[in-house]
C-alpha positions as CSV (number, residue, x, y, z in Angstrom):
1,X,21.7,9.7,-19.2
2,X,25.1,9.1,-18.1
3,X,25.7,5.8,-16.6
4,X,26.6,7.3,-12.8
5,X,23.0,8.6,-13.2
6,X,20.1,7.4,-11.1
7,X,16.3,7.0,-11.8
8,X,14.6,7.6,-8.0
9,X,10.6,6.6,-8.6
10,X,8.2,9.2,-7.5
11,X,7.2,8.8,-4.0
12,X,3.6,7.9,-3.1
13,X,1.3,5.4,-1.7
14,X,2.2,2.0,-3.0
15,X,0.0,-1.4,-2.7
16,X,0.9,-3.8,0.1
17,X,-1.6,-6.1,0.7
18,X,-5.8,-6.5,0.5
19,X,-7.4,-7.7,4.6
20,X,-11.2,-8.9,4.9
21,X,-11.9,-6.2,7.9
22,X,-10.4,-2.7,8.2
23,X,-9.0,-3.8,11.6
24,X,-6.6,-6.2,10.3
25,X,-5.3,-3.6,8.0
26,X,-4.9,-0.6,10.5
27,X,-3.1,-2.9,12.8
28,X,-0.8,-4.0,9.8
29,X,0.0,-0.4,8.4
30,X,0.9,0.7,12.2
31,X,3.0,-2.3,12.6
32,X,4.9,-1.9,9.7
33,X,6.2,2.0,11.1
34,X,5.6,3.7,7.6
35,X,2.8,6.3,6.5
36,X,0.0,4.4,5.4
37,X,-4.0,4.5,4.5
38,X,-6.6,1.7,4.0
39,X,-8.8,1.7,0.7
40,X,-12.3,-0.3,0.5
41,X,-12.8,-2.0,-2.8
42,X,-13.4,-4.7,-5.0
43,X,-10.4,-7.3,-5.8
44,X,-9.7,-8.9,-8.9
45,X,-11.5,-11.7,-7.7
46,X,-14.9,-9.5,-7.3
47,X,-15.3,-9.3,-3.7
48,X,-14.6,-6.6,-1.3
49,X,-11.8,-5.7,1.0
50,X,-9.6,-3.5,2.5
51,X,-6.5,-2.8,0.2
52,X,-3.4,-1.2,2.6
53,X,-1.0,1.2,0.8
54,X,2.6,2.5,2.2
55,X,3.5,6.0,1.3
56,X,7.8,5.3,0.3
């Protein structure tokens, strides 16, 4: 690689932030003006809510 050469990452849904209710993370993924989905799961710390990722 030469050094005028640049590494672009792959785009695709990247974490943003976890929310308690699906509400609070629709509102926040509109807000924010990008391409977005919200993912139910568990957390590291073992309980469950809504993980918002941006598609860049």
């Amino acid at each position: 690689m030469s050094a005028s050469s640049t590494v672009h990452a792959m785009a695709g849904y990247h974490f943003y932030r976890a929310y308690w209710t699906l509400d609070a993370c629709l509102d926040e993924g509109h807000s924010l003006g990008y391409s977005y989905k919200c993912q139910y799961g568990t957390g590291n710390d073992g309980k469950k809510k809504w993980f918002l990722y941006l598609w860049y």
